[in-house]
N, CA, C and O atoms as a GROMACS GRO file, in nm:
protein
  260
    1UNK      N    1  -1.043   0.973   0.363
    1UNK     CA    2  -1.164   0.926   0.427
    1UNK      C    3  -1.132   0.797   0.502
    1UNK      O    4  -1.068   0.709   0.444
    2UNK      N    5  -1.185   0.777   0.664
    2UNK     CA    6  -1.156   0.608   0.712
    2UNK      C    7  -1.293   0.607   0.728
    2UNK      O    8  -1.388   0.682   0.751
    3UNK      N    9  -1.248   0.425   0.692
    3UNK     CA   10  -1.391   0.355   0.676
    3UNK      C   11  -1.373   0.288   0.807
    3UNK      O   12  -1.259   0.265   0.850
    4UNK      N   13  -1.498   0.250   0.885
    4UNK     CA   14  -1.486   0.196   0.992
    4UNK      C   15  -1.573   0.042   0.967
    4UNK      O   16  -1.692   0.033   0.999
    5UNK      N   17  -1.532  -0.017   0.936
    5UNK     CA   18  -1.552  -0.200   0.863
    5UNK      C   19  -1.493  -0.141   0.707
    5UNK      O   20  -1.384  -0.088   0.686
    6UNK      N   21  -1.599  -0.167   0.611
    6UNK     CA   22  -1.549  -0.211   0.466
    6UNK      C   23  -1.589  -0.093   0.423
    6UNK      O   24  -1.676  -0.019   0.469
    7UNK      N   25  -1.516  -0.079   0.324
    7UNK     CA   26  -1.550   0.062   0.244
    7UNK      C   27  -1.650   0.029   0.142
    7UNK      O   28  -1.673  -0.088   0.109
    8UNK      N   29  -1.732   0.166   0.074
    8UNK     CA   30  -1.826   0.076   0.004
    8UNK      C   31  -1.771   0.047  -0.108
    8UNK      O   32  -1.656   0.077  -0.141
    9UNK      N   33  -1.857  -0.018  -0.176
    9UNK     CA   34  -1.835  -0.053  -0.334
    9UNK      C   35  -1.917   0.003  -0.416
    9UNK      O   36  -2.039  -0.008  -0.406
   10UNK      N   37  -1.851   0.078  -0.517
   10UNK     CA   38  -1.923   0.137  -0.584
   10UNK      C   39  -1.959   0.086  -0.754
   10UNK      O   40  -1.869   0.069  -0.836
   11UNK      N   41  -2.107   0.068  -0.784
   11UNK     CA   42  -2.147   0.002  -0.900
   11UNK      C   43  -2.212   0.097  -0.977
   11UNK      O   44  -2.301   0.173  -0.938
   12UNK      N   45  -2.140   0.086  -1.149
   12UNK     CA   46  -2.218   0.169  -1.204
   12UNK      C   47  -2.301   0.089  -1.310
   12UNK      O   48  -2.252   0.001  -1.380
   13UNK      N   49  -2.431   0.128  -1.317
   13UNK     CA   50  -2.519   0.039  -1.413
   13UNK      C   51  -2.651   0.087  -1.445
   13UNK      O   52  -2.714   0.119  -1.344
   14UNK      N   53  -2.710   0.101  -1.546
   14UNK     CA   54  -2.820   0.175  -1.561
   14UNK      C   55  -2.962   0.146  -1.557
   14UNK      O   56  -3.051   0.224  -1.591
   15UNK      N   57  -2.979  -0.028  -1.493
   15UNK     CA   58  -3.038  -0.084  -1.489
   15UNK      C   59  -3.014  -0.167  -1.369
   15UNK      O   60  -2.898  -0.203  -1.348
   16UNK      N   61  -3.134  -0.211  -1.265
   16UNK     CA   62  -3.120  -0.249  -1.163
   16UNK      C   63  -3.096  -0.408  -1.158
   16UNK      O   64  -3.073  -0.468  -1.053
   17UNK      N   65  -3.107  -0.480  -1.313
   17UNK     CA   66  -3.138  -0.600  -1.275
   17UNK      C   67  -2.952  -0.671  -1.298
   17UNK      O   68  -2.939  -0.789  -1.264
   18UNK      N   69  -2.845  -0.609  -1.343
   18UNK     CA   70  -2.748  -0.661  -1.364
   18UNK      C   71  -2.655  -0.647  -1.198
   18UNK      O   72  -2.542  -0.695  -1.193
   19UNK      N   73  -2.712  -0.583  -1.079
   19UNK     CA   74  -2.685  -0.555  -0.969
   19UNK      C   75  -2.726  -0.691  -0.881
   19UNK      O   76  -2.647  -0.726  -0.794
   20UNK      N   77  -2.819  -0.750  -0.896
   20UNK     CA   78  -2.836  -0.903  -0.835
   20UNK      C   79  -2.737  -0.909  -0.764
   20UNK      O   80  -2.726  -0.870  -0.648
   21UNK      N   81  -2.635  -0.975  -0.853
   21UNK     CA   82  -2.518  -1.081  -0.852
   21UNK      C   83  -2.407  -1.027  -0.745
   21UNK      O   84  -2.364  -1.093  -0.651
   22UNK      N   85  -2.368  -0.885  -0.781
   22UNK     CA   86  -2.287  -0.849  -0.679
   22UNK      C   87  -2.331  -0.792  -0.554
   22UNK      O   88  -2.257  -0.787  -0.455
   23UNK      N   89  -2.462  -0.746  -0.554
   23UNK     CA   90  -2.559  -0.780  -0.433
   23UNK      C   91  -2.557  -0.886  -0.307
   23UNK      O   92  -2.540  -0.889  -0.185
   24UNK      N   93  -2.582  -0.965  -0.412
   24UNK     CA   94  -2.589  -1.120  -0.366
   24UNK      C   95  -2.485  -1.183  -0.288
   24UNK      O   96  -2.503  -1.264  -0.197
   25UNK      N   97  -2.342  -1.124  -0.344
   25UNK     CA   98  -2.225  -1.138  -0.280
   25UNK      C   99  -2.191  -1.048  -0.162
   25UNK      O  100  -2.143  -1.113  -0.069
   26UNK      N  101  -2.200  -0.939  -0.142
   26UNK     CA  102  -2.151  -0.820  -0.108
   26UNK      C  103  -2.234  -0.780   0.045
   26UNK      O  104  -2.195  -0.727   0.149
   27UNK      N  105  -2.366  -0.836  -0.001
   27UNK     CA  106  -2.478  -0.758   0.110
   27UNK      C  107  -2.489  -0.867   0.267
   27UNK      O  108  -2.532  -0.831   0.376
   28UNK      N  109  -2.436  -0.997   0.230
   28UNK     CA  110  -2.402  -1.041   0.318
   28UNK      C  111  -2.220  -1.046   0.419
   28UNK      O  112  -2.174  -1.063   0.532
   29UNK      N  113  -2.188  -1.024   0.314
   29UNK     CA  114  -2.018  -0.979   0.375
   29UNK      C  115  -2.032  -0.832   0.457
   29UNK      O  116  -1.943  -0.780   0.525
   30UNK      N  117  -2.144  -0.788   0.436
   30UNK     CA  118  -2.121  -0.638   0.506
   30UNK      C  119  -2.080  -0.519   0.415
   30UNK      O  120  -2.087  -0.412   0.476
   31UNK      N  121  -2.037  -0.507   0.279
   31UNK     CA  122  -2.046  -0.395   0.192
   31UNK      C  123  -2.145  -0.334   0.177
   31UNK      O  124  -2.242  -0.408   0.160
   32UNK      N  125  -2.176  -0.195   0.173
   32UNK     CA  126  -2.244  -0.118   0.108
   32UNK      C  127  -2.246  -0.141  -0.006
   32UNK      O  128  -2.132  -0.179  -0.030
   33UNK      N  129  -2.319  -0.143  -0.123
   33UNK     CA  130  -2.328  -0.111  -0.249
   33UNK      C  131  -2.343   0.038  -0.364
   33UNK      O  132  -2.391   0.031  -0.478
   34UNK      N  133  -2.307   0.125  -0.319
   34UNK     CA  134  -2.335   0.221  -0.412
   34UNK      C  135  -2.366   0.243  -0.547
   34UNK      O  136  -2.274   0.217  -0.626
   35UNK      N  137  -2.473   0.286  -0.596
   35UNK     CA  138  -2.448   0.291  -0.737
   35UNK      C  139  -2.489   0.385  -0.804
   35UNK      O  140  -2.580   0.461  -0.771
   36UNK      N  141  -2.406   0.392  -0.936
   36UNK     CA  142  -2.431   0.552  -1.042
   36UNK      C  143  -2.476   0.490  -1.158
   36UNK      O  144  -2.442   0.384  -1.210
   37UNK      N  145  -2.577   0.595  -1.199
   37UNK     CA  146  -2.609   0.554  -1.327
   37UNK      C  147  -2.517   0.592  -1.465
   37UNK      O  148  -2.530   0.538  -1.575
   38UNK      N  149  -2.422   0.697  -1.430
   38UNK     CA  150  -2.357   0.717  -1.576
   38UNK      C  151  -2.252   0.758  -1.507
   38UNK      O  152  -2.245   0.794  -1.390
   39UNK      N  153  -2.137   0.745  -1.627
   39UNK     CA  154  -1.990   0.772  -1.616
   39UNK      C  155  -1.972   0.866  -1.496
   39UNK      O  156  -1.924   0.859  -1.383
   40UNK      N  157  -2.024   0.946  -1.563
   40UNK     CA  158  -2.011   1.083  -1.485
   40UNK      C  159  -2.010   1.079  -1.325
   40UNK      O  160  -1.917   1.089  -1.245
   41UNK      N  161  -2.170   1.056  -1.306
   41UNK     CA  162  -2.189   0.984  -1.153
   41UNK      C  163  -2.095   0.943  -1.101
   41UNK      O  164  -2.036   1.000  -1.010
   42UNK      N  165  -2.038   0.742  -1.193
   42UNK     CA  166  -1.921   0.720  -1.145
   42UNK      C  167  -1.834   0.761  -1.104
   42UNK      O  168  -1.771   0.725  -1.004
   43UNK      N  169  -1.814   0.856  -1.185
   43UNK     CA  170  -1.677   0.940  -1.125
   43UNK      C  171  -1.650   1.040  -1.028
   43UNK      O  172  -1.544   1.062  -0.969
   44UNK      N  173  -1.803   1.121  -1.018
   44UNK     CA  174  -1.812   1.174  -0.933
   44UNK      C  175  -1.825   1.111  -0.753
   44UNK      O  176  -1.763   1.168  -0.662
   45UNK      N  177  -1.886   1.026  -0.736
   45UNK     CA  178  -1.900   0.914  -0.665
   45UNK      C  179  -1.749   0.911  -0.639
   45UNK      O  180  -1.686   0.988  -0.566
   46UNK      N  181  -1.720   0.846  -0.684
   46UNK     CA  182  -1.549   0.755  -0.688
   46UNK      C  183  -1.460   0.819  -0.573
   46UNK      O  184  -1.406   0.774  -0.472
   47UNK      N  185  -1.470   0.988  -0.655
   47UNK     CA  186  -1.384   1.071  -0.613
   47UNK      C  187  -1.439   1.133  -0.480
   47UNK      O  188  -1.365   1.206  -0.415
   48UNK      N  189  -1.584   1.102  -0.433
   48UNK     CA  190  -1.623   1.156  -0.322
   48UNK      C  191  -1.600   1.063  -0.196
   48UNK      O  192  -1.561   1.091  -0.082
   49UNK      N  193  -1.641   0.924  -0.263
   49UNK     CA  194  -1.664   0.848  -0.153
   49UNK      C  195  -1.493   0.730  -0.166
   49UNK      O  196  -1.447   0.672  -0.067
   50UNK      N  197  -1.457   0.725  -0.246
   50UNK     CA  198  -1.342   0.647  -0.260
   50UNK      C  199  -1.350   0.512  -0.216
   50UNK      O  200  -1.276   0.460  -0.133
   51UNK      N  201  -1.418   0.473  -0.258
   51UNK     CA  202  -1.461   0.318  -0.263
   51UNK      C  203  -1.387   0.174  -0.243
   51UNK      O  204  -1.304   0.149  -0.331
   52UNK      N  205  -1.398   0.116  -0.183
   52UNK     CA  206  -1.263   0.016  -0.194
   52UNK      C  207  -1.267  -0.037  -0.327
   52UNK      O  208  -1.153  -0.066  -0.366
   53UNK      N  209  -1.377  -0.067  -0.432
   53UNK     CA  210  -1.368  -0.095  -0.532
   53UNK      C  211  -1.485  -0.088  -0.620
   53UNK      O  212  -1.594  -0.117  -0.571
   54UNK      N  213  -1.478  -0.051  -0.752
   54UNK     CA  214  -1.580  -0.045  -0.853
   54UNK      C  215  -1.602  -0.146  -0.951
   54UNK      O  216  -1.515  -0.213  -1.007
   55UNK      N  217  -1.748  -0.153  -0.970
   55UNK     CA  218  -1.785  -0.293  -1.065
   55UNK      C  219  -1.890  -0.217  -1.164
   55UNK      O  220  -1.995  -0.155  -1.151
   56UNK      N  221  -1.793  -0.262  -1.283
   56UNK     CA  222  -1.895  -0.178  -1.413
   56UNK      C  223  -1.985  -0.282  -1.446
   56UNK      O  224  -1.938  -0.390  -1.483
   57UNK      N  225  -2.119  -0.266  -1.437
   57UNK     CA  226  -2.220  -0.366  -1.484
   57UNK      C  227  -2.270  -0.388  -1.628
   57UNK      O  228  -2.392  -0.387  -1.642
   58UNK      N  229  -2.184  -0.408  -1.750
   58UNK     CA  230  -2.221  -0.331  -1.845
   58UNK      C  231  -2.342  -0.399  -1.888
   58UNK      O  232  -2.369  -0.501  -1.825
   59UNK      N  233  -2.448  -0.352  -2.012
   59UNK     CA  234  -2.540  -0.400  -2.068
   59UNK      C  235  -2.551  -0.521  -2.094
   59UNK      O  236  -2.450  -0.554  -2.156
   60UNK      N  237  -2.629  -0.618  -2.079
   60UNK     CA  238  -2.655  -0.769  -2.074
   60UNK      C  239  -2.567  -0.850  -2.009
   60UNK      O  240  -2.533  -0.952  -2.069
   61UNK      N  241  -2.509  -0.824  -1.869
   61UNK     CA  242  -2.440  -0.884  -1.798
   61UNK      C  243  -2.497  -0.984  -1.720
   61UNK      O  244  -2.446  -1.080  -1.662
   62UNK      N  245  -2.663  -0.927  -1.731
   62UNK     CA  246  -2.732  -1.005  -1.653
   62UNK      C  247  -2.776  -1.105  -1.752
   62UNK      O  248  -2.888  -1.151  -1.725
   63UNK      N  249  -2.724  -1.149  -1.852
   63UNK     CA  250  -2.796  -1.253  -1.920
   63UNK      C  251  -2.916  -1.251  -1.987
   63UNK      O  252  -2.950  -1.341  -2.063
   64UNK      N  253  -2.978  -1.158  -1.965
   64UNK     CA  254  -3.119  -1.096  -2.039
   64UNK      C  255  -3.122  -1.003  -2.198
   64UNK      O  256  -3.213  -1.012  -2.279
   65UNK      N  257  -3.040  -0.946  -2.209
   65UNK     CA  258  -3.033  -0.872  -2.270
   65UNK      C  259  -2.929  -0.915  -2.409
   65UNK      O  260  -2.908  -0.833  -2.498
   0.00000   0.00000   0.00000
């Protein structure tokens, strides 16, 4: 697959609020953000879209939890 700028990034997390942060970073550099809710997804994802890189969001990353 060619990406024409940045490839996306793909995030897996099952909850929208631990996505902020790399949002926050990402959406102004020009990345896409993709995201899966379970392994599976992930992987399916991964292997479709080939991502320049993946960020596992795990449970209470966001400080809440």
């Amino acid at each position: 697959m060619v990406w024409h700028g940045h490839p996306p990034v793909l995030a897996m997390e099952d909850g929208p609020t631990a996505l902020d942060l790399p949002r926050e970073y990402l959406d102004p550099e020009g990345f896409e953000l993709v995201v899966a809710a379970t392994v599976r997804e992930c992987m399916v994802k991964a292997l479709e879209l080939r991502p320049g890189a993946i960020v596992i969001c795990p449970r209470g990353a966001d400080g809440m939890r």
